[in-house]
MMTF fields as JSON, N, C-alpha, C and O atoms, coordinates in Angstrom:
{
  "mmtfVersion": "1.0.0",
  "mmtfProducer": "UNKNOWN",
  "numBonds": 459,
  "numAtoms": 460,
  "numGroups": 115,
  "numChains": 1,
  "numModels": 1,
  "chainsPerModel": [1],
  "groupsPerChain": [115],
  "chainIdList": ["A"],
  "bondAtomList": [4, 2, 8, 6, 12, 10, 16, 14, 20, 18, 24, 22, 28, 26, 32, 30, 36, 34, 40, 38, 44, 42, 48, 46, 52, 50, 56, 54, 60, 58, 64, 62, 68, 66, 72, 70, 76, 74, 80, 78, 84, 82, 88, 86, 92, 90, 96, 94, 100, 98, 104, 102, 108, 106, 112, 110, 116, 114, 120, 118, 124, 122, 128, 126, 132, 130, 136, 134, 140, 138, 144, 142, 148, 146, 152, 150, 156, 154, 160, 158, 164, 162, 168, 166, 172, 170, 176, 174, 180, 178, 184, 182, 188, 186, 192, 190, 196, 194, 200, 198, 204, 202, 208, 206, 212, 210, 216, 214, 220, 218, 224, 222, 228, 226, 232, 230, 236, 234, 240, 238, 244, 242, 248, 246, 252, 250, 256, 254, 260, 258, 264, 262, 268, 266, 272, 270, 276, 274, 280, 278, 284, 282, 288, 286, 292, 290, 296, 294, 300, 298, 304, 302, 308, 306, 312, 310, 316, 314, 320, 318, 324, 322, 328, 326, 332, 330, 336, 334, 340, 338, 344, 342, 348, 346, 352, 350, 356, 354, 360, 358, 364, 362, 368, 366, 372, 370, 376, 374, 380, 378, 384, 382, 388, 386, 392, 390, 396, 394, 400, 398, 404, 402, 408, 406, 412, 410, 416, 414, 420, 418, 424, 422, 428, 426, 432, 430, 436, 434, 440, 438, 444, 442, 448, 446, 452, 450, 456, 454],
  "bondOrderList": [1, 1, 1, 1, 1, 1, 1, 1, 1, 1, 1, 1, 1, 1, 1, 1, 1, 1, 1, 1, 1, 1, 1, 1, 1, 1, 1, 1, 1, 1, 1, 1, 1, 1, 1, 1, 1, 1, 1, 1, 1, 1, 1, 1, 1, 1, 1, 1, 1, 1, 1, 1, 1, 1, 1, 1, 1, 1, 1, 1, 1, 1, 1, 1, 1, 1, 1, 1, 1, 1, 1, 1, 1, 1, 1, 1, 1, 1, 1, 1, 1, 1, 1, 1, 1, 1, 1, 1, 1, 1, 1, 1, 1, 1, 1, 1, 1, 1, 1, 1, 1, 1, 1, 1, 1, 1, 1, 1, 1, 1, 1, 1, 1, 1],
  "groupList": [{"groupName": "UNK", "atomNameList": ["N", "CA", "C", "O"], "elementList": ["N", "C", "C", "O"], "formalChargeList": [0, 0, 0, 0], "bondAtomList": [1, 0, 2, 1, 3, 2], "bondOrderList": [1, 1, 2], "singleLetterCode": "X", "chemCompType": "L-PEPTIDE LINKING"}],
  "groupTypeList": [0, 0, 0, 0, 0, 0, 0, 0, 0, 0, 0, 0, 0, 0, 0, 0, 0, 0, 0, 0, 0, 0, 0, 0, 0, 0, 0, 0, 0, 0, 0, 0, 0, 0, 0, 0, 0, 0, 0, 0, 0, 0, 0, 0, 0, 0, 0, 0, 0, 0, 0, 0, 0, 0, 0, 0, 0, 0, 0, 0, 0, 0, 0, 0, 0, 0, 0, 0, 0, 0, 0, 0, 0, 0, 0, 0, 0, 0, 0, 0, 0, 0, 0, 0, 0, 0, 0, 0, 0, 0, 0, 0, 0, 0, 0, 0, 0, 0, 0, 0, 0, 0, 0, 0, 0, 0, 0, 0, 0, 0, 0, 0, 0, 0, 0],
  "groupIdList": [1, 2, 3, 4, 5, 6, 7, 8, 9, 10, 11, 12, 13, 14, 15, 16, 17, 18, 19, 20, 21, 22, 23, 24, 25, 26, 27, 28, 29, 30, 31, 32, 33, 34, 35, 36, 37, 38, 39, 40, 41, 42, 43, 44, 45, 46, 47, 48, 49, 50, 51, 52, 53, 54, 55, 56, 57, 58, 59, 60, 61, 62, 63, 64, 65, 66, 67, 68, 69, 70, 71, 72, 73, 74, 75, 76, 77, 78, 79, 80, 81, 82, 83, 84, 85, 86, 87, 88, 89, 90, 91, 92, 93, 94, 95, 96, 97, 98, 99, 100, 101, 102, 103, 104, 105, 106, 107, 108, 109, 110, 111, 112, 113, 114, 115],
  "secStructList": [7, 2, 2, 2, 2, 2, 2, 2, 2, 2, 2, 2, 2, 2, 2, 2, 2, 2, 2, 2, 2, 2, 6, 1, 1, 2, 2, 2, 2, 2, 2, 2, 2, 2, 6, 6, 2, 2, 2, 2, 1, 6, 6, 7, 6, 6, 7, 1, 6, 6, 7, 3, 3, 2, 2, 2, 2, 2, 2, 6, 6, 6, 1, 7, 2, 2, 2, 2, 2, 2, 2, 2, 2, 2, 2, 2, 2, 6, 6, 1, 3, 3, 7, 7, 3, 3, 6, 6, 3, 3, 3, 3, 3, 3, 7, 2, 2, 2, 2, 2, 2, 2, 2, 2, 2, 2, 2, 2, 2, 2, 6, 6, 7, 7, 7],
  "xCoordList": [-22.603, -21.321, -20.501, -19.271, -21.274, -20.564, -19.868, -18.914, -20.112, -20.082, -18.88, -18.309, -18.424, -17.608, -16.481, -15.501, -16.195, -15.169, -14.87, -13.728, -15.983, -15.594, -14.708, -13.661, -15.113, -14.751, -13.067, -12.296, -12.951, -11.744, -10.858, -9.651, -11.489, -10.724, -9.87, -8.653, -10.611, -10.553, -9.009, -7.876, -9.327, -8.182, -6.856, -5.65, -7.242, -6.29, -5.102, -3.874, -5.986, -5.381, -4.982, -4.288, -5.325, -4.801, -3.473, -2.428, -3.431, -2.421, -1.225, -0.296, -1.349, -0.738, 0.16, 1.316, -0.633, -0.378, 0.684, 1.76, 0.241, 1.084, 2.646, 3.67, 2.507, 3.782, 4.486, 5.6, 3.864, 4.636, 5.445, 6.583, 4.606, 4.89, 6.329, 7.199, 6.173, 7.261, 8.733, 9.814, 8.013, 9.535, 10.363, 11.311, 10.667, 11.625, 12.412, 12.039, 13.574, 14.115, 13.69, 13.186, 13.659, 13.454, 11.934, 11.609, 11.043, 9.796, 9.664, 8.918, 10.416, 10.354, 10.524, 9.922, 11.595, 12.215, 11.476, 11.551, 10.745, 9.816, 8.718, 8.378, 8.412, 7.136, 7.595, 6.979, 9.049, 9.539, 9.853, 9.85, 10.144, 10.213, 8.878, 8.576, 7.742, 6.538, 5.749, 5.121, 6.203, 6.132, 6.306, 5.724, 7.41, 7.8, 8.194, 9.373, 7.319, 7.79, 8.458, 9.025, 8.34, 8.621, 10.559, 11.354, 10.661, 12.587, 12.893, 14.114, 12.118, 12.895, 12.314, 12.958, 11.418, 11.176, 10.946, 9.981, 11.959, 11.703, 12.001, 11.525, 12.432, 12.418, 11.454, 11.824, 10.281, 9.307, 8.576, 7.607, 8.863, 7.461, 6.387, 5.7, 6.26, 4.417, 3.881, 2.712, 4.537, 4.323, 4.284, 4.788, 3.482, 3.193, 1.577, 1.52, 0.254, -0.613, -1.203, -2.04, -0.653, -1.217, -0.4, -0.811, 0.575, 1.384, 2.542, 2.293, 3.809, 5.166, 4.708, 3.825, 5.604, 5.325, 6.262, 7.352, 5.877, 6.416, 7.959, 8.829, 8.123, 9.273, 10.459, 11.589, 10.181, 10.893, 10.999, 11.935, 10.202, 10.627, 11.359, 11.978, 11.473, 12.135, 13.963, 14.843, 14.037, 15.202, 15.826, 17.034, 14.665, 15.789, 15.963, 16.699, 15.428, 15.53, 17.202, 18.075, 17.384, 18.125, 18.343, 19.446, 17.014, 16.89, 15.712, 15.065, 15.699, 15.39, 13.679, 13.015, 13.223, 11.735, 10.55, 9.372, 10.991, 10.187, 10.46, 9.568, 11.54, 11.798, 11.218, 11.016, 10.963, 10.518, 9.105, 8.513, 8.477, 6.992, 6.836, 6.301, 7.156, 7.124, 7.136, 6.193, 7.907, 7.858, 7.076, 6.716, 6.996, 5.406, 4.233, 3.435, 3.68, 2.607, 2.615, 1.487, 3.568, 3.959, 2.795, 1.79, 3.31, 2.844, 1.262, 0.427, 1.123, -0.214, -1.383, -2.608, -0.889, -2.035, -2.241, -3.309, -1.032, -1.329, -1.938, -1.999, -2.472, -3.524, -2.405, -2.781, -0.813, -0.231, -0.078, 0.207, -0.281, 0.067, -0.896, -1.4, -1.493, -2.74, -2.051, -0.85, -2.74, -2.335, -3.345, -4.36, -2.849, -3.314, -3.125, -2.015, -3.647, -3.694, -4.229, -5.431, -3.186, -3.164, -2.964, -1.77, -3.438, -3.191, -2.539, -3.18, -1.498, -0.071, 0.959, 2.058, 0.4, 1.898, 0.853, -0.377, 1.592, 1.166, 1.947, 3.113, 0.576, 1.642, 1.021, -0.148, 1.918, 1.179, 1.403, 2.085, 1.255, 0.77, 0.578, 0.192, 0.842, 0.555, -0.173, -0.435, -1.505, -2.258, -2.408, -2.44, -2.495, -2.157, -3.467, -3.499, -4.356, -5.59, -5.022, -4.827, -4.687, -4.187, -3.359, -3.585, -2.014, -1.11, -1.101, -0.584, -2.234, -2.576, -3.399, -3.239, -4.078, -4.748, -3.603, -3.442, -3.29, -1.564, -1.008, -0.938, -0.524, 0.346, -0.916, -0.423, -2.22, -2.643, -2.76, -2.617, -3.184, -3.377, -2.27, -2.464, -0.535, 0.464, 0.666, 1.123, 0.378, 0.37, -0.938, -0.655, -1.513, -2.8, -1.892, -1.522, -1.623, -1.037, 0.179, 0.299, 1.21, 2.239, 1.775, 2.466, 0.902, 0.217, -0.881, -1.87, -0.364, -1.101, -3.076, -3.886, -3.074, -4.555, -4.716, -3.961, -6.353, -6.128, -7.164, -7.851, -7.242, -8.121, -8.749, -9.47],
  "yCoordList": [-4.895, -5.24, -6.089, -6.087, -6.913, -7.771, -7.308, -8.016, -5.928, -5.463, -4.517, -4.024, -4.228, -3.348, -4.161, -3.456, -5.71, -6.326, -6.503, -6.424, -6.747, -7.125, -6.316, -6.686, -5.138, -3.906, -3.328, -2.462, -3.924, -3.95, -4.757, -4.62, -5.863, -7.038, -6.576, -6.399, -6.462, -5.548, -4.688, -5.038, -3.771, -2.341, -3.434, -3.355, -4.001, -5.135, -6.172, -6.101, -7.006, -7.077, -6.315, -6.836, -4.467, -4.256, -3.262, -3.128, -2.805, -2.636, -3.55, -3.122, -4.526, -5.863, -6.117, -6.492, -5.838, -6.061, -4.409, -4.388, -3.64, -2.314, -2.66, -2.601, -3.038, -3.443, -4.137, -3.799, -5.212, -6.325, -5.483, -5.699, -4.689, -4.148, -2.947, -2.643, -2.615, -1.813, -2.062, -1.476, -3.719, -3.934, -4.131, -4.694, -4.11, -4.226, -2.961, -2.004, -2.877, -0.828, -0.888, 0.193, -1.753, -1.232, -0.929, -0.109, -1.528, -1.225, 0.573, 1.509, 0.534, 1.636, 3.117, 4.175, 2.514, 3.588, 3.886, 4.879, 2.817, 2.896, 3.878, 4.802, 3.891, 4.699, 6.221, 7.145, 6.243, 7.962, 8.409, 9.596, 7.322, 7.543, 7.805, 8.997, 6.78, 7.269, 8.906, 9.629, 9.123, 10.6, 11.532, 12.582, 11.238, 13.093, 12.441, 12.603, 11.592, 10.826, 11.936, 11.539, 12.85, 13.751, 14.079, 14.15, 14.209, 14.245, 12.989, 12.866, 11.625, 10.33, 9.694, 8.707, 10.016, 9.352, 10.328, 10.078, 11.813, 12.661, 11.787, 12.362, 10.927, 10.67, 9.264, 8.379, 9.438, 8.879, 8.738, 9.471, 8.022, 8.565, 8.494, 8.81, 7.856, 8.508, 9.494, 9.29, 10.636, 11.303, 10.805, 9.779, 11.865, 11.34, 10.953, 10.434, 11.302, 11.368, 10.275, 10.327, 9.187, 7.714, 7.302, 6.267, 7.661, 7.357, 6.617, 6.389, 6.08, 5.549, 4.086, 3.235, 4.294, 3.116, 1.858, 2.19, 0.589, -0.351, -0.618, -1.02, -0.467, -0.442, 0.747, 0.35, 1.585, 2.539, 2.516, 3.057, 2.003, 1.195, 0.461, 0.301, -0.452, -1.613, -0.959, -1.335, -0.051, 0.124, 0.91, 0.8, 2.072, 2.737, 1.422, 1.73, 0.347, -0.602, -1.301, -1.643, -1.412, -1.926, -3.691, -4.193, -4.428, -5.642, -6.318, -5.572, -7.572, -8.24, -7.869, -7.739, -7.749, -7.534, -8.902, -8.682, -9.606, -10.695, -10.024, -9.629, -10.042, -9.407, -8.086, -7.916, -7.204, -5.513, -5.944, -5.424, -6.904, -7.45, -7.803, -6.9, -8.945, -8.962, -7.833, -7.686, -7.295, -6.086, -4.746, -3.848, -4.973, -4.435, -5.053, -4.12, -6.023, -6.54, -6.701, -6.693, -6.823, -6.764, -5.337, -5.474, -3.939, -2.963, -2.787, -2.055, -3.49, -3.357, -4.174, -4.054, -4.656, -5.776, -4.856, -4.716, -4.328, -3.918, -2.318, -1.577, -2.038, -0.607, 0.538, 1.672, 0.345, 1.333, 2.084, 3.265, 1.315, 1.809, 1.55, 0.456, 2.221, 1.645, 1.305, 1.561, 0.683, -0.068, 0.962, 1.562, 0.954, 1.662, 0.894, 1.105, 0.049, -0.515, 0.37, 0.638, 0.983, 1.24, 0.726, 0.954, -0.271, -1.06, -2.299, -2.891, -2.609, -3.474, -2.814, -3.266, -1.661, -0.638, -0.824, -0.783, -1.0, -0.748, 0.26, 0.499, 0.852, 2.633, 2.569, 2.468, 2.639, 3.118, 3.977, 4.736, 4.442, 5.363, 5.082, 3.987, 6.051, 5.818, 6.081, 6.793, 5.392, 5.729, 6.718, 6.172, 7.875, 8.823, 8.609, 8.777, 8.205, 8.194, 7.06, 6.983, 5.92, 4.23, 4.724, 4.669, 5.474, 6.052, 6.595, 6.183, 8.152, 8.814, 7.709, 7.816, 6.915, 6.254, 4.821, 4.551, 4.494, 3.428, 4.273, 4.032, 5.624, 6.523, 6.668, 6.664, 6.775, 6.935, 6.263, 6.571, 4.75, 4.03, 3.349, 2.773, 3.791, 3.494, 4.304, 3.754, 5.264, 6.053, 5.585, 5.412, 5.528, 4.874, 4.076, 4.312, 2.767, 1.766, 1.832, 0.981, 2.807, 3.28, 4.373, 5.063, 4.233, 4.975, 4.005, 4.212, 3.133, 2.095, 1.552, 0.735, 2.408, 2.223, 0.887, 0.363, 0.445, -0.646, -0.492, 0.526, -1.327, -0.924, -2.402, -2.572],
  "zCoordList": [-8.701, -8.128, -9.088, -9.032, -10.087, -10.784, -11.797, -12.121, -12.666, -13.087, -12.938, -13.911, -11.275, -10.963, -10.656, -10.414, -10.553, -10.638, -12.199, -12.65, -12.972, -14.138, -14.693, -15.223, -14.587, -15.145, -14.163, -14.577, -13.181, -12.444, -12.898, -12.698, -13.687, -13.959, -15.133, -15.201, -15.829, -17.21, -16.873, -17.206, -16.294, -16.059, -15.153, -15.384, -14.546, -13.961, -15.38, -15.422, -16.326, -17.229, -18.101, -18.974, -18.226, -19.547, -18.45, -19.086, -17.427, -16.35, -16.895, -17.581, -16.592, -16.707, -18.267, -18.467, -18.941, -20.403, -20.685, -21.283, -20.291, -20.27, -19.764, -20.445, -18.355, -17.689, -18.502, -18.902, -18.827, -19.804, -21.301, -21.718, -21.763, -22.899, -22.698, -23.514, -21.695, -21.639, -21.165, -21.226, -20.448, -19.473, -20.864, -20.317, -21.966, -22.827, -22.877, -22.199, -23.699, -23.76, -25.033, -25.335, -26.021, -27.277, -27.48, -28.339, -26.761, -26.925, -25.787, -26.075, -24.837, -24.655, -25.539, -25.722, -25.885, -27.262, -28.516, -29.241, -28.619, -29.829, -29.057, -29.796, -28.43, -27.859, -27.987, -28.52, -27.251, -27.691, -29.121, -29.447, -30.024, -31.613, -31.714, -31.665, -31.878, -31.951, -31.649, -32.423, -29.797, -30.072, -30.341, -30.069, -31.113, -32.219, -33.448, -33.762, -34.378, -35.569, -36.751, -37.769, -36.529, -37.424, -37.546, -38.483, -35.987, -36.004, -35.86, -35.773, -35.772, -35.617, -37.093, -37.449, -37.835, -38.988, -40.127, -40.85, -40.512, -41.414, -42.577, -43.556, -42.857, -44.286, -44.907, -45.678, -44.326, -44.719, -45.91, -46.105, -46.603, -47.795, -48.135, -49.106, -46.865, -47.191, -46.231, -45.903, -45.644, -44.762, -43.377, -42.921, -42.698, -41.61, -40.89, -39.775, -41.734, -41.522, -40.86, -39.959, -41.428, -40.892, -40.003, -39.479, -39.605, -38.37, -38.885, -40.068, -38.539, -38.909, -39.802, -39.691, -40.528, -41.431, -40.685, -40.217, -40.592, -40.134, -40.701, -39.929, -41.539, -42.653, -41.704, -41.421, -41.473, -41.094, -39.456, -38.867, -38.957, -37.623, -37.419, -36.367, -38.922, -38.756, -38.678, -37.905, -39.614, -40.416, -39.201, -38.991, -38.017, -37.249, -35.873, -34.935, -35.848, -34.5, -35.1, -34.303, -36.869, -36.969, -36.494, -36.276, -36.409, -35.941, -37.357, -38.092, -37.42, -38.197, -38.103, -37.075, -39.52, -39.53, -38.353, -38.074, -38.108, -37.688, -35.994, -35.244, -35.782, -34.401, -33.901, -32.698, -34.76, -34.889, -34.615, -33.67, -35.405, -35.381, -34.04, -33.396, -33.299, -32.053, -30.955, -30.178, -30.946, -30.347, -30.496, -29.735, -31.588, -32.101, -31.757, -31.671, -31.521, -31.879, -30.186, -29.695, -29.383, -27.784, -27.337, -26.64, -27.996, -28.176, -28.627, -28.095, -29.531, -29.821, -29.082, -29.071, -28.747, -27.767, -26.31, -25.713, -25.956, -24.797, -24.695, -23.714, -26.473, -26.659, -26.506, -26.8, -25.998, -25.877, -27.5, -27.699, -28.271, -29.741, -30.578, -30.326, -31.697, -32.799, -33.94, -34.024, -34.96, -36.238, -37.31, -36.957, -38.425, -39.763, -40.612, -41.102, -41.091, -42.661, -43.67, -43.678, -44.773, -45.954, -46.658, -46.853, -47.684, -48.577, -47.834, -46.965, -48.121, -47.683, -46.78, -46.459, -46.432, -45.718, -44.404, -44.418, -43.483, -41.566, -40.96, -40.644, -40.925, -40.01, -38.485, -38.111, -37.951, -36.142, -35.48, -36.169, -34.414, -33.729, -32.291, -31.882, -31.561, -29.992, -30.17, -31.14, -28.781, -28.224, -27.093, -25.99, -27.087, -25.985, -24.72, -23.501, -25.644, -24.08, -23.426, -22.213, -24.527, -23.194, -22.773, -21.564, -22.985, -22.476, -20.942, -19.903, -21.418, -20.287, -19.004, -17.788, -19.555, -18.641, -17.7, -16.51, -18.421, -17.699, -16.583, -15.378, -17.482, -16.202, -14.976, -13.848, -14.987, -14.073, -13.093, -11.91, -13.843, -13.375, -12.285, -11.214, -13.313, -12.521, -11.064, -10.063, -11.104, -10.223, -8.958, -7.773, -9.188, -8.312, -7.296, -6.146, -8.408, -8.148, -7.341, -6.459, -7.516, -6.697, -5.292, -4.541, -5.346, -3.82, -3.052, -2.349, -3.429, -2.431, -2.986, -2.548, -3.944, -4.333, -5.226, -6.045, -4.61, -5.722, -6.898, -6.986, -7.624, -9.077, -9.386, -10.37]
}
């Protein structure tokens, strides 16, 4: 039993941490850039294999690198997005399973279920 709160607790804070991460629009928006990086970040140079380079996040938010970080790092804590270190360059990436699993969870949550 202890085990099945813990583990409730768990999906309870990272629920939580999701909500938080999205109530922003720009962190929203970054999540739909993220999913088709290819028509929102074609002029990349280092491709796309490792996921958007931080640099080029920065440049389409059009907001100060320290600010882009926050809102990034908002994102990454709450598993909606992963990190890639290549050398000195940080490329990321959604997470589509935390993704898929949030919407579920939101949905649960919007039908009266609890977790």
């Amino acid at each position: 039993m202890a085990h099945n709160t813990e583990q409730n607790s768990t999906q309870t804070q990272q629920f939580d941490a999701c909500i938080r991460a999205i109530s922003h629009p720009l962190r929203r928006q970054i999540l739909v850039w993220l999913k088709d990086p290819q028509l929102y970040f074609p002029d990349q140079t280092y491709g796309q294999d490792f996921g958007v380079c931080f640099g080029q996040v920065t440049l389409r938010c059009s907001l100060s690198q320290s600010t882009v970080s926050v809102h990034m790092d908002s994102l990454k804590r709450s598993g909606l997005i992963n990190l890639n270190k290549k050398g000195n360059v940080h490329f990321y990436h959604r997470n589509e399973n935390a993704i898929q699993t949030f919407k579920q969870l939101l949905t649960a949550h919007l039908q009266g279920e609890h977790f």
